[in-house]
DOLUMVO-755412 format. One record per residue (C-alpha): residue in one letter; x, y, z. Coordinates in steps of 0.1 Angstrom, whole numbers, plus 2048, in hexadecimal, padded with zeros to 3 digits. Layout:
<rs>
("A"; (X; Y; Z))
...
</rs>
This chain:
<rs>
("X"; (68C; 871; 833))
("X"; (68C; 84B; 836))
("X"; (69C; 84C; 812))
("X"; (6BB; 866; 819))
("X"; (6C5; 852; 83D))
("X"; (6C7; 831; 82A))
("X"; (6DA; 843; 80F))
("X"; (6F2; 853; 826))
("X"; (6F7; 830; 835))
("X"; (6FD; 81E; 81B))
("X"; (71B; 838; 810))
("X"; (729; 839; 82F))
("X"; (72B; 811; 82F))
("X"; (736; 817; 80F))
("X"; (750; 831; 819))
("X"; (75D; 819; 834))
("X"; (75D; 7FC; 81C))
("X"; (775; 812; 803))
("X"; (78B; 81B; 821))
("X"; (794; 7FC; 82C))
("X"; (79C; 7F1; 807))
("X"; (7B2; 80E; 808))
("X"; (7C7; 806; 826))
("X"; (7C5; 7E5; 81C))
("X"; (7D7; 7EF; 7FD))
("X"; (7EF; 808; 80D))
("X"; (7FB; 7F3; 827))
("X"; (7FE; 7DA; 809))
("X"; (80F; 7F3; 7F5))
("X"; (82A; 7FC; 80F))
("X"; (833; 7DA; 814))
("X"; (83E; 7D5; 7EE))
("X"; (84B; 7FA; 7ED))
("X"; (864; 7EC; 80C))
("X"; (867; 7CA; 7FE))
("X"; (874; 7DE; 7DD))
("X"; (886; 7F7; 7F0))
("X"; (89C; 7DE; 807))
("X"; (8A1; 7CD; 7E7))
("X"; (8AB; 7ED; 7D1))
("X"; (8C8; 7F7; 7EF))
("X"; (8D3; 7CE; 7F2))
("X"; (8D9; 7CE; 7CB))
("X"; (8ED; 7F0; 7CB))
("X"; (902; 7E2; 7EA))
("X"; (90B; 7C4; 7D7))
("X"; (915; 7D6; 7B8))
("X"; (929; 7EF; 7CA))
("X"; (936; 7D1; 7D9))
("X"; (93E; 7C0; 7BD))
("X"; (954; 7DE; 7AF))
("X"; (965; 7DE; 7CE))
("X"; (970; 7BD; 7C8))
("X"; (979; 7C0; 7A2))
</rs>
């Protein structure tokens, strides 16, 4: 019994451990998918831009 709590403890810690990598690496993730995103609608603008001009 003493066996199967310590088990169940140590994968919830690990469960816990896991989720914070994952949000770690979401909240990681959408800040380059933005980053790439602002970046992706500036360099369309500027080659519509650029047309305009020519």
């Amino acid at each position: 019994m003493k066996l199967k709590k310590s088990l169940n403890s140590s994968l919830f810690f690990n469960n816990t451990k896991s989720q914070r990598y994952i949000s770690f690496f979401t909240s990681q993730f959408q800040k380059t998918y933005k980053a790439s995103f602002h970046f992706t609608i500036f360099s369309i603008t500027r080659i519509f831009f650029e047309r305009c001009k020519n």
